[in-house]
Backbone as JSON, one array per atom type, in Angstrom:
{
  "sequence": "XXXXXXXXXXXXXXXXXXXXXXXXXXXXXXXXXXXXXXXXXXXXXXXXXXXXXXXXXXXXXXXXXXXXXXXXXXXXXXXXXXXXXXXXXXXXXXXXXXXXXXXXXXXXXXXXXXXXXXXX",
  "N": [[-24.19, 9.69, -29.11], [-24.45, 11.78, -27.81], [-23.31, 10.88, -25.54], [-20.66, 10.44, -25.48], [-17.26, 11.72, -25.23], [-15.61, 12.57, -27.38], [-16.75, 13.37, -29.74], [-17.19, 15.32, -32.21], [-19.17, 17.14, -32.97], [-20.48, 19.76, -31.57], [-22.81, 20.65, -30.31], [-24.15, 17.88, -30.1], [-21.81, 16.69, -28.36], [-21.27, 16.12, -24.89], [-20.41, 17.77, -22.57], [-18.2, 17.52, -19.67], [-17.42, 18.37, -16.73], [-14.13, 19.16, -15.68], [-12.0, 18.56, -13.75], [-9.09, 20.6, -12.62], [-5.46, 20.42, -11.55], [-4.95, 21.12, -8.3], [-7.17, 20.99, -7.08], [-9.47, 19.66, -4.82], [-10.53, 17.47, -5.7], [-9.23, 16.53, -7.54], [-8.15, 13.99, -9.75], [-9.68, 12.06, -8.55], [-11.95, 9.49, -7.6], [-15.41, 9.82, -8.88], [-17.62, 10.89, -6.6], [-19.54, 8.7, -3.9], [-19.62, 7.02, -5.82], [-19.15, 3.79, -7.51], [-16.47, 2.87, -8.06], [-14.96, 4.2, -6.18], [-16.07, 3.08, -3.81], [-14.59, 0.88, -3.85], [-11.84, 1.55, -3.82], [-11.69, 2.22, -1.39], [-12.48, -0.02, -0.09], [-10.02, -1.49, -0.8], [-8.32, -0.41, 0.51], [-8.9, -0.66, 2.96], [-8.26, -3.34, 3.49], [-5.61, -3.74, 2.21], [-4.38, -2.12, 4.82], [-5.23, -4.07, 6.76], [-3.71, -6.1, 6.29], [-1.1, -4.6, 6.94], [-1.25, -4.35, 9.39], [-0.81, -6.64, 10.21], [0.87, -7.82, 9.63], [2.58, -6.46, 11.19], [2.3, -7.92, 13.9], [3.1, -10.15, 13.32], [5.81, -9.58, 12.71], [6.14, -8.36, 15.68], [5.51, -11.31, 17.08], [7.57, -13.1, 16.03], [10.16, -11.64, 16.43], [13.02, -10.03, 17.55], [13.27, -8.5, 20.99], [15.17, -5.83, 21.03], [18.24, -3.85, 22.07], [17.81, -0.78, 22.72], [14.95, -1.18, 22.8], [13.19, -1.77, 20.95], [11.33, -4.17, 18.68], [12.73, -6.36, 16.55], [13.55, -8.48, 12.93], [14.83, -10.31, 10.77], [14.87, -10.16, 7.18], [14.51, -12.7, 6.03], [13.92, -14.36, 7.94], [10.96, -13.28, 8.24], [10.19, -13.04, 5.5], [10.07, -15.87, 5.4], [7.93, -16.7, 7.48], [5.85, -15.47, 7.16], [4.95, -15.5, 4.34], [3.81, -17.73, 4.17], [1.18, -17.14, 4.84], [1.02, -14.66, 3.09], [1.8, -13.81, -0.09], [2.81, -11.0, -1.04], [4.57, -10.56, 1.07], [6.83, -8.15, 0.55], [5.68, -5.85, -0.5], [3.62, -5.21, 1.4], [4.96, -4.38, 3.72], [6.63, -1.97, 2.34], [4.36, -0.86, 2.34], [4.17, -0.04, 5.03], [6.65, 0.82, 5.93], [6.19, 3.13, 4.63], [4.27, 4.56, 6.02], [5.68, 4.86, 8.11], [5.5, 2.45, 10.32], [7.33, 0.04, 10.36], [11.61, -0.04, 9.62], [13.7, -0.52, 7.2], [16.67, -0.97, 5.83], [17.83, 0.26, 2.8], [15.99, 0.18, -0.89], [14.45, -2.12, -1.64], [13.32, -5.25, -0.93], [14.93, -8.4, -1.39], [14.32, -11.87, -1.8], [16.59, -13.75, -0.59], [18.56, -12.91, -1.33], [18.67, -10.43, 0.48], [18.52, -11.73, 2.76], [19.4, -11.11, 5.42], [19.06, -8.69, 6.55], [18.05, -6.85, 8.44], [14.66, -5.64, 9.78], [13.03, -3.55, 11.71], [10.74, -3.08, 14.26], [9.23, -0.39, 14.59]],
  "CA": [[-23.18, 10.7, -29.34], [-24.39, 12.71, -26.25], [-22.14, 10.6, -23.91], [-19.27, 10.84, -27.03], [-16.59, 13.08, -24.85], [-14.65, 12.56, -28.31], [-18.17, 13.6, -30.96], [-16.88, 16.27, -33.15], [-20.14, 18.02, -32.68], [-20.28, 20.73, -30.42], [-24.35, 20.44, -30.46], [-24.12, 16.93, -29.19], [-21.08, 16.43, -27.29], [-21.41, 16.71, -23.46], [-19.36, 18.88, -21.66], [-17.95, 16.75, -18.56], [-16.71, 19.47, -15.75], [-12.86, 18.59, -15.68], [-11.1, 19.19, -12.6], [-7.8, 20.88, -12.35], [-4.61, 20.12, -10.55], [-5.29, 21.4, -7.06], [-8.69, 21.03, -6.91], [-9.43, 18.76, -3.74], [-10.75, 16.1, -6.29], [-8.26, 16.2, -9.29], [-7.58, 12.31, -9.74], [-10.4, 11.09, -7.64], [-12.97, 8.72, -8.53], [-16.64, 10.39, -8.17], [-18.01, 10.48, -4.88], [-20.65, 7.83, -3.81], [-19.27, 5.91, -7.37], [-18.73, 2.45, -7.2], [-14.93, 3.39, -7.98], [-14.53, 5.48, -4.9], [-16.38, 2.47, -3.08], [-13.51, -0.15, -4.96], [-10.72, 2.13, -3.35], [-11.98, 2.63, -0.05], [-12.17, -1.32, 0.72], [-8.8, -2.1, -1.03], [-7.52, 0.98, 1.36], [-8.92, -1.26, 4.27], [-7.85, -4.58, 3.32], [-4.1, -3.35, 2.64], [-4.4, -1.67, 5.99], [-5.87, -4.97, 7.78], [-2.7, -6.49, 6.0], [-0.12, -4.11, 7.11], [-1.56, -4.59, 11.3], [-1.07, -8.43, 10.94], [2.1, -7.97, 9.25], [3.06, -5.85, 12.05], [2.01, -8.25, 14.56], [4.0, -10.96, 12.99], [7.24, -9.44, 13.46], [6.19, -8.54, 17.0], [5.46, -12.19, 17.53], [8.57, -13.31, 16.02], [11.1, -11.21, 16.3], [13.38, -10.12, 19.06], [13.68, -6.98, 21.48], [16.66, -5.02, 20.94], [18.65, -2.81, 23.39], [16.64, -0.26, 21.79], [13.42, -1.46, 22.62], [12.13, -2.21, 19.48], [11.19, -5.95, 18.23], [13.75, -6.76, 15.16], [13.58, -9.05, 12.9], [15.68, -10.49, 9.9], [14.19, -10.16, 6.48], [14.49, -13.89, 5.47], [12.95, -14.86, 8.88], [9.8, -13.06, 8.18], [9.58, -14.07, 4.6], [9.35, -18.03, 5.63], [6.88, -17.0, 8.34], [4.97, -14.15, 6.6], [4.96, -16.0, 2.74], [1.92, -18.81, 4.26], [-0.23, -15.94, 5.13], [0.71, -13.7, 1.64], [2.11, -13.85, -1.37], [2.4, -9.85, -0.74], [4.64, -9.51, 1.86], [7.54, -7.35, -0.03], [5.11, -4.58, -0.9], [3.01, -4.89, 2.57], [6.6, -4.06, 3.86], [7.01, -1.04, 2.06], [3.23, 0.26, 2.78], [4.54, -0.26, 6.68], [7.67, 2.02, 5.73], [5.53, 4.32, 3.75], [3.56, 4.98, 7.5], [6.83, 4.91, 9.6], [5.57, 1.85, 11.15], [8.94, -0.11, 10.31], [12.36, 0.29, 9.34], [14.93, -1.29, 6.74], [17.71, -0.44, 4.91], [17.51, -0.27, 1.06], [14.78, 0.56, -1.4], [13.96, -2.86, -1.92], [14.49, -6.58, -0.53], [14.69, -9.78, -2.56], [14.04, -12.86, -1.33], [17.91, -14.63, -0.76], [20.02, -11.26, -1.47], [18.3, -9.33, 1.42], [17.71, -12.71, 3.81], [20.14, -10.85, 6.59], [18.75, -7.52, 6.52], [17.27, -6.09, 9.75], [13.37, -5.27, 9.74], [12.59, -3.19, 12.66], [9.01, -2.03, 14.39], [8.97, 1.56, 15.14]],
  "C": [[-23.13, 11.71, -28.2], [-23.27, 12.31, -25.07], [-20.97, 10.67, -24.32], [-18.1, 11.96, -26.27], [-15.6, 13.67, -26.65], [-15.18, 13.19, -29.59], [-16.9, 15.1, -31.18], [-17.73, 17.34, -32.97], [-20.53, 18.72, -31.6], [-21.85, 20.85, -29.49], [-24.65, 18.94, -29.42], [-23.2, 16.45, -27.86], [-21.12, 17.0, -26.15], [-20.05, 17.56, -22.97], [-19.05, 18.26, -20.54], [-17.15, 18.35, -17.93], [-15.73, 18.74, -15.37], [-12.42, 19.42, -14.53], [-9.63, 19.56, -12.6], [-6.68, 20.82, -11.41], [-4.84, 21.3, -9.34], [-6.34, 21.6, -6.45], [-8.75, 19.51, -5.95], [-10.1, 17.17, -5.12], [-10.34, 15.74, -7.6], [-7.71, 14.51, -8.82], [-8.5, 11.6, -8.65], [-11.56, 10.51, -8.3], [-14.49, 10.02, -8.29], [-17.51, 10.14, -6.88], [-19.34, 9.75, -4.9], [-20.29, 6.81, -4.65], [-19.17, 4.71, -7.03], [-17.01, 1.84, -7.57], [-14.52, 2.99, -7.02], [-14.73, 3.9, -3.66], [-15.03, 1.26, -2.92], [-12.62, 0.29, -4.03], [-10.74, 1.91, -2.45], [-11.84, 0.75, 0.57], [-11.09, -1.7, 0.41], [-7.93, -1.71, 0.22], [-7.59, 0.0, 2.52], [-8.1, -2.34, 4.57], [-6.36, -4.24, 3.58], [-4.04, -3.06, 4.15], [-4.39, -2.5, 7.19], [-4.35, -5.72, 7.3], [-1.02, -6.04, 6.44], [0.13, -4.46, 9.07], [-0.91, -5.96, 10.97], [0.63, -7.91, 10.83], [3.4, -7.45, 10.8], [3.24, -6.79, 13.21], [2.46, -9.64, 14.44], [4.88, -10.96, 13.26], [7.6, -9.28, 15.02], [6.83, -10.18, 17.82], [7.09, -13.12, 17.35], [10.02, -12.77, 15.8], [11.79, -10.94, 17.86], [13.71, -9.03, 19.57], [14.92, -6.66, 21.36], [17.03, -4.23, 22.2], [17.43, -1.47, 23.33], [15.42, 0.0, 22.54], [12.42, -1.59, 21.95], [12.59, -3.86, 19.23], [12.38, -5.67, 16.71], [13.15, -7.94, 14.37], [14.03, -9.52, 11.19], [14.78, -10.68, 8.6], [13.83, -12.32, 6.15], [14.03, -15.02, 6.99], [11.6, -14.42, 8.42], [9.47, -13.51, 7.0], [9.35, -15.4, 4.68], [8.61, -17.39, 6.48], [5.32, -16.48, 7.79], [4.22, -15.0, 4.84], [3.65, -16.88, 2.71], [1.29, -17.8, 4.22], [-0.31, -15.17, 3.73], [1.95, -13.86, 1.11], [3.17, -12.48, -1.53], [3.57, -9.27, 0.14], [5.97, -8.48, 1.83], [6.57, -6.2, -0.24], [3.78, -4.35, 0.4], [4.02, -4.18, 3.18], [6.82, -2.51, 3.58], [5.52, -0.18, 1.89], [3.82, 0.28, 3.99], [5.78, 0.57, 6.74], [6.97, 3.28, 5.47], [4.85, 5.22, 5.06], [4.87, 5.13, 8.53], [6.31, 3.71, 10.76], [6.87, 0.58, 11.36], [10.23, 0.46, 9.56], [13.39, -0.2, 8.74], [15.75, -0.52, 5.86], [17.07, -0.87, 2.87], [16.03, -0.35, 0.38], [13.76, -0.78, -1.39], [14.1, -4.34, -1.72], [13.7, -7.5, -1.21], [15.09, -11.0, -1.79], [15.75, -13.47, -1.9], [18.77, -13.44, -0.82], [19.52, -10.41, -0.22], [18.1, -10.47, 2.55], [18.08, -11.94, 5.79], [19.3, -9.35, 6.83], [17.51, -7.51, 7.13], [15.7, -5.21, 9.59], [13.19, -4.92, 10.9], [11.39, -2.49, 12.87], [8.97, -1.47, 14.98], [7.37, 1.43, 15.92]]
}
């Protein structure tokens, strides 16, 4: 009943120190935790996922006047799709950073095939 955040009893129930919105660790796992640890390699992985991705369109896409590589959504999904499953929401971590650039919140495989992917 000691670990009980829910015990009725004021005697037994622990007291957990609750963090409040703006407190540098409101919504974070506990530090050292095996959480925190959980996060931190997903954080990488995505990250190691977003470089290739990047380095995909380099490879196949094509310089613009510009000077940026291009490259058509429904090209990179057939090239990108062997490597991941993923790469609609790798896509929009790689927006989320300003490392590319497309129109529209969201592209769908066959309705978006024309639509311009550029790397900033």
């Amino acid at each position: 009943q000691r670990k009980n955040p829910f015990s009725s009893d004021d005697r037994l129930a622990s007291k957990p120190a609750h963090t409040q919105r703006g407190d540098p660790t409101y919504g974070r796992p506990p530090e050292g935790s095996q959480t925190e640890q959980r996060g931190k390699d997903a954080h990488s992985h995505v990250g190691k996922e977003v470089e290739e991705l990047c380095l995909i369109i380099r490879r196949t896409g094509e310089v613009g006047e510009d000077g940026h590589v291009s490259v058509t959504f429904g090209q990179l999904f057939e090239t990108y799709v062997t490597i991941s499953n993923k790469v609609v929401g790798i896509l929009l971590r790689a927006r989320k950073h300003g490392l590319v650039h497309f129109e529209g919140e969201m592209l769908w495989q066959g309705k978006d095939d024309d639509v311009v992917i550029t790397l900033l």
